[in-house]
N, CA, C and O atoms as a CHARMM CRD file, in Angstrom:
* protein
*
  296
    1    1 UNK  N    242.25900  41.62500 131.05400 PROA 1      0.00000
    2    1 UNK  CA   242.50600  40.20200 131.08500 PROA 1      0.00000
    3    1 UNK  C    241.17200  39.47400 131.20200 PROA 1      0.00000
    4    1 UNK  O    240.28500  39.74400 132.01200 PROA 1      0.00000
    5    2 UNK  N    241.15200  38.36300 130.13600 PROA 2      0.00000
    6    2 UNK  CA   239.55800  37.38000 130.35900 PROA 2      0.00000
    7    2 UNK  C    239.95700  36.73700 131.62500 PROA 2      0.00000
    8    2 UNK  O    241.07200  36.57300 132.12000 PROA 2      0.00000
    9    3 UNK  N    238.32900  36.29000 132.18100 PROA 3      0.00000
   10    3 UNK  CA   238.44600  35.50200 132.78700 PROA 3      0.00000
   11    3 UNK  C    238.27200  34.29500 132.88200 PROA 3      0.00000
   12    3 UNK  O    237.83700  33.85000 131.81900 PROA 3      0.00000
   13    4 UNK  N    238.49700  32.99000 134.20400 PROA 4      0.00000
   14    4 UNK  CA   238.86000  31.91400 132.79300 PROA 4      0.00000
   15    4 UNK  C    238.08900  30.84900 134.42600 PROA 4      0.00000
   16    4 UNK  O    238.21900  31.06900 135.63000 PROA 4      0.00000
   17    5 UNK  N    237.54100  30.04700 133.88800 PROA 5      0.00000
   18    5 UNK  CA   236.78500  29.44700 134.95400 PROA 5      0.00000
   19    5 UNK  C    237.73900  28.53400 135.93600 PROA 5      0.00000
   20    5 UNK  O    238.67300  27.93900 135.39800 PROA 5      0.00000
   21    6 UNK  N    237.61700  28.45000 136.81100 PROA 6      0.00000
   22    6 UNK  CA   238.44600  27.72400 138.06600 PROA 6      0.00000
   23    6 UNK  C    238.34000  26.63100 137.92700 PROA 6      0.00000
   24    6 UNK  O    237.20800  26.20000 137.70800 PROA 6      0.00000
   25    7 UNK  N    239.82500  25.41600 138.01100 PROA 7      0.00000
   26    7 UNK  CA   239.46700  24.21300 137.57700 PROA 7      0.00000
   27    7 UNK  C    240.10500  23.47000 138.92500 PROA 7      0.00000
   28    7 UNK  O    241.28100  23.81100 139.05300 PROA 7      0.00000
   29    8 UNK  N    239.85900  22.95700 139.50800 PROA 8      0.00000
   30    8 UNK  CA   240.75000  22.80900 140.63100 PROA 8      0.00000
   31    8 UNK  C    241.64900  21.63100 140.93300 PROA 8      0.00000
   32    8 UNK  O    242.51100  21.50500 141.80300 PROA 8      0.00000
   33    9 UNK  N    241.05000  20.43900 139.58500 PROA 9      0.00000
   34    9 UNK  CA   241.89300  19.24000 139.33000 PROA 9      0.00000
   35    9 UNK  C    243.41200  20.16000 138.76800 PROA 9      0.00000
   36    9 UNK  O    244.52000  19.73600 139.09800 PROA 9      0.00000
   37   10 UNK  N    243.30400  21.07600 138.14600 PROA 10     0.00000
   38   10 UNK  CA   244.74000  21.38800 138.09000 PROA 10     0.00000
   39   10 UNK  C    245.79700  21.87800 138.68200 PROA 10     0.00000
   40   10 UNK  O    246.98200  21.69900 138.40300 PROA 10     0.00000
   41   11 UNK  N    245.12200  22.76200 139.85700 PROA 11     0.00000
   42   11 UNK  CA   245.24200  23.08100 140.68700 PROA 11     0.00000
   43   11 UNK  C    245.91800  21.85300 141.94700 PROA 11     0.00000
   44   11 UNK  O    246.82500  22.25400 142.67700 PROA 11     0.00000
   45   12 UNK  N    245.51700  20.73100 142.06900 PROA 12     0.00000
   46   12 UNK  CA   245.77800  20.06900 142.90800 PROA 12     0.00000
   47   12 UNK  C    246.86900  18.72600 142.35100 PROA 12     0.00000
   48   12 UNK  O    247.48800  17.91400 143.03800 PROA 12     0.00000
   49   13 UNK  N    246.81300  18.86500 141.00000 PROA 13     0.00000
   50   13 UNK  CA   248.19200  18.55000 140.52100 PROA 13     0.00000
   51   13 UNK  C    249.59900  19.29300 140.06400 PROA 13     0.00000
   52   13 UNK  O    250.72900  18.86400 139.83100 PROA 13     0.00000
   53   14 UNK  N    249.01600  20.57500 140.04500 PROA 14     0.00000
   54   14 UNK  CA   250.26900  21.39800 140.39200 PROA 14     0.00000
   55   14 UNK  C    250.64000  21.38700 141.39700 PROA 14     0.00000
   56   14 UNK  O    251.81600  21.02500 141.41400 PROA 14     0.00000
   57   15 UNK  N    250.32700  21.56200 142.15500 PROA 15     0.00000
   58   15 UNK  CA   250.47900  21.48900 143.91300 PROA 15     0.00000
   59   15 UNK  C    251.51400  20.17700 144.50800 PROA 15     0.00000
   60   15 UNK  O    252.63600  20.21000 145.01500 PROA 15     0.00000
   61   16 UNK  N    250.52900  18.97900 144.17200 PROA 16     0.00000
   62   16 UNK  CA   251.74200  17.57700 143.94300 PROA 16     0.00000
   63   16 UNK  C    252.62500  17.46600 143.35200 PROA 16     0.00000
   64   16 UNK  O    253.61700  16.91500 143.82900 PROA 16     0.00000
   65   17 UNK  N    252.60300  18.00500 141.93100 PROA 17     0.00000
   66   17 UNK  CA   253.66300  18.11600 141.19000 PROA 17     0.00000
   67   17 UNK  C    255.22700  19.02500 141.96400 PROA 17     0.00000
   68   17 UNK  O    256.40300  18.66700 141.89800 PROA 17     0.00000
   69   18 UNK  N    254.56000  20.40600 142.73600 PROA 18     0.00000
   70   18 UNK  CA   255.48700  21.09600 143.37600 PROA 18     0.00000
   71   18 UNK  C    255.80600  20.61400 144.69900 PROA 18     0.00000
   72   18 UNK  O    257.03300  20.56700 144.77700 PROA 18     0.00000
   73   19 UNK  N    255.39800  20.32800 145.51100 PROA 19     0.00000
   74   19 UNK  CA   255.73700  19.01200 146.21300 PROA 19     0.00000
   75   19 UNK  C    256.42600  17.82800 146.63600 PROA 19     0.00000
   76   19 UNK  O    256.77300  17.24300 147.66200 PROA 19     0.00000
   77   20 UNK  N    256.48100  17.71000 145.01600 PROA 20     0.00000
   78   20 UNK  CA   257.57900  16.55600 145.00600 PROA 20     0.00000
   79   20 UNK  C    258.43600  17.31500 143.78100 PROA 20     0.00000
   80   20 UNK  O    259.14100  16.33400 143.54700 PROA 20     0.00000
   81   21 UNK  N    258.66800  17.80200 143.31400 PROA 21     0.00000
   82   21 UNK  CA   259.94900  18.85900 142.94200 PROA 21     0.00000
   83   21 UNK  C    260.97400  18.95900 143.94100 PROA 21     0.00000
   84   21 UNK  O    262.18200  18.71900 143.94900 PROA 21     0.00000
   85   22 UNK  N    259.71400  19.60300 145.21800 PROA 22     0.00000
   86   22 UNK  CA   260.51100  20.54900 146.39800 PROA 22     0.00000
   87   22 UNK  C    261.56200  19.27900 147.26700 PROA 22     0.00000
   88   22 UNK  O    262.75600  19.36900 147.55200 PROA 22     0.00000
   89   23 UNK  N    260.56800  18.09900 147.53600 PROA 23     0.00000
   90   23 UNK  CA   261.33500  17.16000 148.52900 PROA 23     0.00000
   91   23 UNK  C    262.38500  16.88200 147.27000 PROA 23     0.00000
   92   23 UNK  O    263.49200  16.91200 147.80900 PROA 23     0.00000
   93   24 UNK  N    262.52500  16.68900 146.19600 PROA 24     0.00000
   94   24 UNK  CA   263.68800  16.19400 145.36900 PROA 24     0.00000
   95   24 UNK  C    264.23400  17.07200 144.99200 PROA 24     0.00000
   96   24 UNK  O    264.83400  16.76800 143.96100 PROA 24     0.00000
   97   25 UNK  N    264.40400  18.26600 145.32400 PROA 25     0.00000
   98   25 UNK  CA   265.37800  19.04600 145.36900 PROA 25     0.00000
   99   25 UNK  C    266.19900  19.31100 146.73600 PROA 25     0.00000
  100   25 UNK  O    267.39900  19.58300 146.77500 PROA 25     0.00000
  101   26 UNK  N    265.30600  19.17800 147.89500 PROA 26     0.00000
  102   26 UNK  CA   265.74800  19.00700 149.45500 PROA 26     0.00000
  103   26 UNK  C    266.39000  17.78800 149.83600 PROA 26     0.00000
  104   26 UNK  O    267.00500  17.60100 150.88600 PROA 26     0.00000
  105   27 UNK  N    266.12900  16.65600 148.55100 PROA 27     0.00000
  106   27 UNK  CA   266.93600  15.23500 148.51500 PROA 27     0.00000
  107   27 UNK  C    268.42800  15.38200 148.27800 PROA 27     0.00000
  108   27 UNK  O    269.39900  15.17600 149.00500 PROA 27     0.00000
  109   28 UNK  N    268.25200  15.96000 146.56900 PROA 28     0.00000
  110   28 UNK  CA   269.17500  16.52100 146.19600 PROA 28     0.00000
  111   28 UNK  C    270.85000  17.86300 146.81600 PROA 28     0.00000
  112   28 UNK  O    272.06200  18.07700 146.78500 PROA 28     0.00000
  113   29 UNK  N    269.63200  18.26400 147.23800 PROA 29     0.00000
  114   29 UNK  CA   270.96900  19.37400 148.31000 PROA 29     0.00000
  115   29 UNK  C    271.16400  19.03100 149.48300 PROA 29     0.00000
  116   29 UNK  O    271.49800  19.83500 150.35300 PROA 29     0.00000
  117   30 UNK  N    270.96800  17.67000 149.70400 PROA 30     0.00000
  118   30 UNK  CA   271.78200  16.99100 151.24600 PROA 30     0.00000
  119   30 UNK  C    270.75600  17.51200 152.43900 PROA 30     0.00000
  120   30 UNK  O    271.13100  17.05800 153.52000 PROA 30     0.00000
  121   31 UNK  N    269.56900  18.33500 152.55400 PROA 31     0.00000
  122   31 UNK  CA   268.98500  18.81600 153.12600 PROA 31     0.00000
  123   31 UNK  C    267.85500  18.29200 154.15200 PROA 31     0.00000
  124   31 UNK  O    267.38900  18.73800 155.20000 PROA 31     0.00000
  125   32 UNK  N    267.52700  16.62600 153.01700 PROA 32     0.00000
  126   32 UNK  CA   266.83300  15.95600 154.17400 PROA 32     0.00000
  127   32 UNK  C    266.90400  15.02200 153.29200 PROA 32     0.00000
  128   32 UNK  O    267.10900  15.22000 152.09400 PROA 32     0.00000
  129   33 UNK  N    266.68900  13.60100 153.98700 PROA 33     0.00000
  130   33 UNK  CA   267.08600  12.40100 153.23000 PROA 33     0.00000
  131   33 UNK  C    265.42500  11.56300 153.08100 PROA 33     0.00000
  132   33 UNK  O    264.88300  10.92000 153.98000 PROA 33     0.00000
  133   34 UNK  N    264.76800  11.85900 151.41500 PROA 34     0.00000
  134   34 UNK  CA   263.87800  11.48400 150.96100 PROA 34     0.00000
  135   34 UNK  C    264.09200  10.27800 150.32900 PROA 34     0.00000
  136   34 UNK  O    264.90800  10.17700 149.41300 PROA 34     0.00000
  137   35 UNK  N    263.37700   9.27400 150.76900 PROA 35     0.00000
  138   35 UNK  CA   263.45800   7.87100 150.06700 PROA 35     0.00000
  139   35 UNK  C    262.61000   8.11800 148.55200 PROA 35     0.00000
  140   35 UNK  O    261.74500   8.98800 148.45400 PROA 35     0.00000
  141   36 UNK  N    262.93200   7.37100 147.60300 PROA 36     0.00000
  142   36 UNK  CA   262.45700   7.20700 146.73900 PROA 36     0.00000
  143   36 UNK  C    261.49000   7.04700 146.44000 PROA 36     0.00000
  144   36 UNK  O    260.92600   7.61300 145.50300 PROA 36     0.00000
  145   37 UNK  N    260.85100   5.88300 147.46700 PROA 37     0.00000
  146   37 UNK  CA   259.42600   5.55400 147.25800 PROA 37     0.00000
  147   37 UNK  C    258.24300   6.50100 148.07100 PROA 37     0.00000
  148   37 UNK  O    257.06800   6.27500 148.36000 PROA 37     0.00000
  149   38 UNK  N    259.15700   7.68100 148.29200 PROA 38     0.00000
  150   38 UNK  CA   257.65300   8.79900 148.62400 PROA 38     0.00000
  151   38 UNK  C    257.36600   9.25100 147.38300 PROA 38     0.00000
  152   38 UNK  O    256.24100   9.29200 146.88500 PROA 38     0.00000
  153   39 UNK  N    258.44900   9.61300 146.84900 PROA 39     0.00000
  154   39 UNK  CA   257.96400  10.88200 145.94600 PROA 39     0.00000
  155   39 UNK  C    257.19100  10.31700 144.91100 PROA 39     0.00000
  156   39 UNK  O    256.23200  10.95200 144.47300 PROA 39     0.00000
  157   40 UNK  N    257.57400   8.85200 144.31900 PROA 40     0.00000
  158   40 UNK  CA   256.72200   8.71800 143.41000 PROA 40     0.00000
  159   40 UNK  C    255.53700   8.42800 143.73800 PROA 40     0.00000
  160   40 UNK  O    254.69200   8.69300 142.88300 PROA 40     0.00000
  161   41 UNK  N    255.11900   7.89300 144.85300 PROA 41     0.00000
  162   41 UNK  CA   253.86300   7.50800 145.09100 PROA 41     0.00000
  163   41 UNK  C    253.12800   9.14900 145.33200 PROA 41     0.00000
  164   41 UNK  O    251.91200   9.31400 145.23600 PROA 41     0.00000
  165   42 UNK  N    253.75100   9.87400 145.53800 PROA 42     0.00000
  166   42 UNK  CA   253.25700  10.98300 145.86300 PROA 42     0.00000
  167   42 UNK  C    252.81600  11.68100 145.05000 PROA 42     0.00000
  168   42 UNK  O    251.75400  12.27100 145.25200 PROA 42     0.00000
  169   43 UNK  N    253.62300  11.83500 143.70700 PROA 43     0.00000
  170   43 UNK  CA   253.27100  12.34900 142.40800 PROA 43     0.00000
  171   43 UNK  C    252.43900  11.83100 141.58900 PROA 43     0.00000
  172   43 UNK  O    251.71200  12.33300 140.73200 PROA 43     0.00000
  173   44 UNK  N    252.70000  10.25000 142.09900 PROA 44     0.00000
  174   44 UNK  CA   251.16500  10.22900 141.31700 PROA 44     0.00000
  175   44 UNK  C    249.75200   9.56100 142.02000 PROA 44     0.00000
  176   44 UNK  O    248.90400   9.03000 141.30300 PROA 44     0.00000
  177   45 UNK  N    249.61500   9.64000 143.35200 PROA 45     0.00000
  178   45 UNK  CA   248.39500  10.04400 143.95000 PROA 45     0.00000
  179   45 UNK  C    248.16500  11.38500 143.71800 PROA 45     0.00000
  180   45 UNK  O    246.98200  11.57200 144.00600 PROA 45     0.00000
  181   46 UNK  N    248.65000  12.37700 143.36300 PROA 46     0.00000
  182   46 UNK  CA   248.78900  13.67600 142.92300 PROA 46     0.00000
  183   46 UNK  C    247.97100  13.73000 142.16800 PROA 46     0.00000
  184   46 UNK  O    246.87100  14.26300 142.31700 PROA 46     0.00000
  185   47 UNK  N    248.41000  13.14800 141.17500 PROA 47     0.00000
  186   47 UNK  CA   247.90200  13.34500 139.65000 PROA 47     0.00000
  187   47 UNK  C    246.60400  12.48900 139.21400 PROA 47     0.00000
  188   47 UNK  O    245.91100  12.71700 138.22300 PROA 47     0.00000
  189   48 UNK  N    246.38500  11.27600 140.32400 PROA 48     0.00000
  190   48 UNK  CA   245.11300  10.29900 139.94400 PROA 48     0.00000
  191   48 UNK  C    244.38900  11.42700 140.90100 PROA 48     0.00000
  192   48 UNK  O    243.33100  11.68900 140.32700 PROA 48     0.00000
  193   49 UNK  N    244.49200  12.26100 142.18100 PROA 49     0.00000
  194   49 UNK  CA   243.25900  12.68200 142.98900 PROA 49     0.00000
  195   49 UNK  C    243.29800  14.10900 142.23800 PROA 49     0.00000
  196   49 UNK  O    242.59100  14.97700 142.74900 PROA 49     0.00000
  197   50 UNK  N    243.97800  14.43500 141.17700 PROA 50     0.00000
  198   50 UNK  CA   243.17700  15.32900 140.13300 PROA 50     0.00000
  199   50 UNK  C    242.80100  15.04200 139.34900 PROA 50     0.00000
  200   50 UNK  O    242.49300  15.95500 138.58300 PROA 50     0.00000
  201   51 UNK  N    242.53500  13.72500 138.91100 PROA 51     0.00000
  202   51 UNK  CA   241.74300  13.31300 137.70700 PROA 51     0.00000
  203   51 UNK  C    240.67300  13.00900 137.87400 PROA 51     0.00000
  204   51 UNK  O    239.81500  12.79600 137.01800 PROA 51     0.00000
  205   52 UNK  N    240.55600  12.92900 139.43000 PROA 52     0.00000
  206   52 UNK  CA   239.39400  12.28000 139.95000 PROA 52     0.00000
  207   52 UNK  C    238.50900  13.73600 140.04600 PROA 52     0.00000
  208   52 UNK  O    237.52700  14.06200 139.37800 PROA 52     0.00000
  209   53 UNK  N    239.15200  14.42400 141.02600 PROA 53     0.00000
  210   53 UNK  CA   238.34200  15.87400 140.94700 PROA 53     0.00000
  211   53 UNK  C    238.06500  16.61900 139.64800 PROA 53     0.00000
  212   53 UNK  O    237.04300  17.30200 139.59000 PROA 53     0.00000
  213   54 UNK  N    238.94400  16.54400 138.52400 PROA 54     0.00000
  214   54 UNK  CA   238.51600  17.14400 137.28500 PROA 54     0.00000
  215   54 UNK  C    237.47100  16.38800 136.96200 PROA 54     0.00000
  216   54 UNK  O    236.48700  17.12400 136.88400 PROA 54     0.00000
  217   55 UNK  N    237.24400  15.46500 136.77200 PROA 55     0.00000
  218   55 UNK  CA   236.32500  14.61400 136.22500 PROA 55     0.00000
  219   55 UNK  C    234.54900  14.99500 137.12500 PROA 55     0.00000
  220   55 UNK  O    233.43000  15.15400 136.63900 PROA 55     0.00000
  221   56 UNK  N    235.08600  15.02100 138.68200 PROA 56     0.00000
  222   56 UNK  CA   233.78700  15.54700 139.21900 PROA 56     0.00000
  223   56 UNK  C    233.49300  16.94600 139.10200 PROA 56     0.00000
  224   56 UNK  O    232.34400  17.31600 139.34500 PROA 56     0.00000
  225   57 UNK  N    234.17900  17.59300 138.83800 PROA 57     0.00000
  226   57 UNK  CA   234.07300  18.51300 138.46000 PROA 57     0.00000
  227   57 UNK  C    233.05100  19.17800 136.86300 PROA 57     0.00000
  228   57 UNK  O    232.12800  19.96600 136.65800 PROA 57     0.00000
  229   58 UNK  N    233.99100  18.21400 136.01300 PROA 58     0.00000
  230   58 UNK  CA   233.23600  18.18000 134.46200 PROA 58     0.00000
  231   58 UNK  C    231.47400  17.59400 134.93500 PROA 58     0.00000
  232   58 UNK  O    230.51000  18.27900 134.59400 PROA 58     0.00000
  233   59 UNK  N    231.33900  16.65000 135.50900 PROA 59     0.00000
  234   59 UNK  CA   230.48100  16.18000 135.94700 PROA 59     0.00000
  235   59 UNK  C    229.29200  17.46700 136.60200 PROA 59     0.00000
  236   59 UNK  O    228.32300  17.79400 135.91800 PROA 59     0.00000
  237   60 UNK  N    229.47000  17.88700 137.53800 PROA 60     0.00000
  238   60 UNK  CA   229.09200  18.65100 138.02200 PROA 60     0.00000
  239   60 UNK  C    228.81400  19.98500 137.12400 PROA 60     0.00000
  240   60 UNK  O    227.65600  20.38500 137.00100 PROA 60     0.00000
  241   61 UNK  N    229.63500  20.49700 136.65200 PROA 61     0.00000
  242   61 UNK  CA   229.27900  21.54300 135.15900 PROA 61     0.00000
  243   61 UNK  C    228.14900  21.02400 134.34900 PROA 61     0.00000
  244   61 UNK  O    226.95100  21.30700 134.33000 PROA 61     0.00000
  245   62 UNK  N    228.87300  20.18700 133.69100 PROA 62     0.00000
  246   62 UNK  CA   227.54500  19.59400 132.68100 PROA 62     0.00000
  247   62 UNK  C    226.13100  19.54900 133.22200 PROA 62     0.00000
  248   62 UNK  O    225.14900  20.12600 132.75700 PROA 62     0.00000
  249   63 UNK  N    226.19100  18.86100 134.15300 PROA 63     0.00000
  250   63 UNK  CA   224.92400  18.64000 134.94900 PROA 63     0.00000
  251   63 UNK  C    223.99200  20.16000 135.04200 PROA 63     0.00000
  252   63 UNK  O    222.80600  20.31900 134.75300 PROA 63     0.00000
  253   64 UNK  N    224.91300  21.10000 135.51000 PROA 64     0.00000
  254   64 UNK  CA   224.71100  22.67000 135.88300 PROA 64     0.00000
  255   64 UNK  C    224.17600  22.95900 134.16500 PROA 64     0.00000
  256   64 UNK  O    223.00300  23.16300 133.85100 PROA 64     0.00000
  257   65 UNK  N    225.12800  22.92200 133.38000 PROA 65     0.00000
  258   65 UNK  CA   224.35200  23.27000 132.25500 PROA 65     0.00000
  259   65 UNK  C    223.88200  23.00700 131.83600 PROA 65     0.00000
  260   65 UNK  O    223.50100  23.81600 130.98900 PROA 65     0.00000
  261   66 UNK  N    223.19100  21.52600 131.76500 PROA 66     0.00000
  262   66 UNK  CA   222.25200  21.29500 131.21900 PROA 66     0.00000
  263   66 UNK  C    220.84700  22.00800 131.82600 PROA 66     0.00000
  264   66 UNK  O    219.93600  22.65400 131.30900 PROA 66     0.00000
  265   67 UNK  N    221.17900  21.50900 133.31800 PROA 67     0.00000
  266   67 UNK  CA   219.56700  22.34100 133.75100 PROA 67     0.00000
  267   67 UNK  C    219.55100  23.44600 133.17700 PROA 67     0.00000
  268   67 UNK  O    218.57000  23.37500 132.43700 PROA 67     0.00000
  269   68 UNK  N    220.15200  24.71400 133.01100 PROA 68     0.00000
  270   68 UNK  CA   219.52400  25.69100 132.56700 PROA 68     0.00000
  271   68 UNK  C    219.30100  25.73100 131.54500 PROA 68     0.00000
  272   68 UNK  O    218.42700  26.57600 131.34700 PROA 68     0.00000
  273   69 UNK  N    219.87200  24.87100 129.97300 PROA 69     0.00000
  274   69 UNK  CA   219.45700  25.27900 129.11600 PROA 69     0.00000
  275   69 UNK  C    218.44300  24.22600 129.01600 PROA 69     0.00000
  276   69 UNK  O    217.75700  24.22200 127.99400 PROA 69     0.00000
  277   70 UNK  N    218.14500  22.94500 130.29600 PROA 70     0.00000
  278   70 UNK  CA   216.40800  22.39400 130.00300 PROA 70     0.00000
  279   70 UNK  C    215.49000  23.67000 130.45500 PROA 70     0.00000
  280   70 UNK  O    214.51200  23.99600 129.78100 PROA 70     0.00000
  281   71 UNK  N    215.82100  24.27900 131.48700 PROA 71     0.00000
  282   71 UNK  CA   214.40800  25.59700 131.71600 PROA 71     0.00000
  283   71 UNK  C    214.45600  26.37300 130.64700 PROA 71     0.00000
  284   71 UNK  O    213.43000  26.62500 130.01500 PROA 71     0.00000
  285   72 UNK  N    215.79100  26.90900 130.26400 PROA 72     0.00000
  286   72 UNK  CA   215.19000  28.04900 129.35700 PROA 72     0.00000
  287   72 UNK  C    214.01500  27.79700 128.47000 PROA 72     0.00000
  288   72 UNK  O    213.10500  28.56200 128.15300 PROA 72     0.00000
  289   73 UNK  N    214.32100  26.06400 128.01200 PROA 73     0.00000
  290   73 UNK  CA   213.50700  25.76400 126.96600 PROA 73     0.00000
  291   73 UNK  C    212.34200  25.58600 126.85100 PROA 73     0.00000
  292   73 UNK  O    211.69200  25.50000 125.80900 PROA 73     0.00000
  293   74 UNK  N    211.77900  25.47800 128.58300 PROA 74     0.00000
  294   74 UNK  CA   210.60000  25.85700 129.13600 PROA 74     0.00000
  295   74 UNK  C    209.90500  26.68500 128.39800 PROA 74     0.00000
  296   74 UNK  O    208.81600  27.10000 128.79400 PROA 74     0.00000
């Protein structure tokens, strides 16, 4: 199996995404009584604080690669 570089904005919107699955399914089966206005706010602070980290992330790569291929060129 390749290996495949760690991205962690996706990571942290899967996570929200499952999250609020879980409370709307625990809504759903009478199990605990979730108001409406969590989950969405929840899903998508979810999804903006992985766009934010993917993005610093891309940020942070690029940056990384560029330095080395400015030394190599040394």
């Amino acid at each position: 199996m390749q290996r495949h570089e760690f991205q962690p904005g996706r990571l942290i919107a899967g996570m929200a995404l499952l999250v609020a699955g879980v409370l709307y399914l625990l809504d759903s089966s009478g199990e605990a009584d979730v108001p409406w206005f969590l989950v969405i706010p929840l899903a998508v602070g979810g999804l903006s604080l992985a766009a934010l980290i993917g993005m610093v992330t891309y940020a942070v790569r690029r940056d990384h690669r560029d330095r080395i291929s400015e030394s190599s060129d040394r």
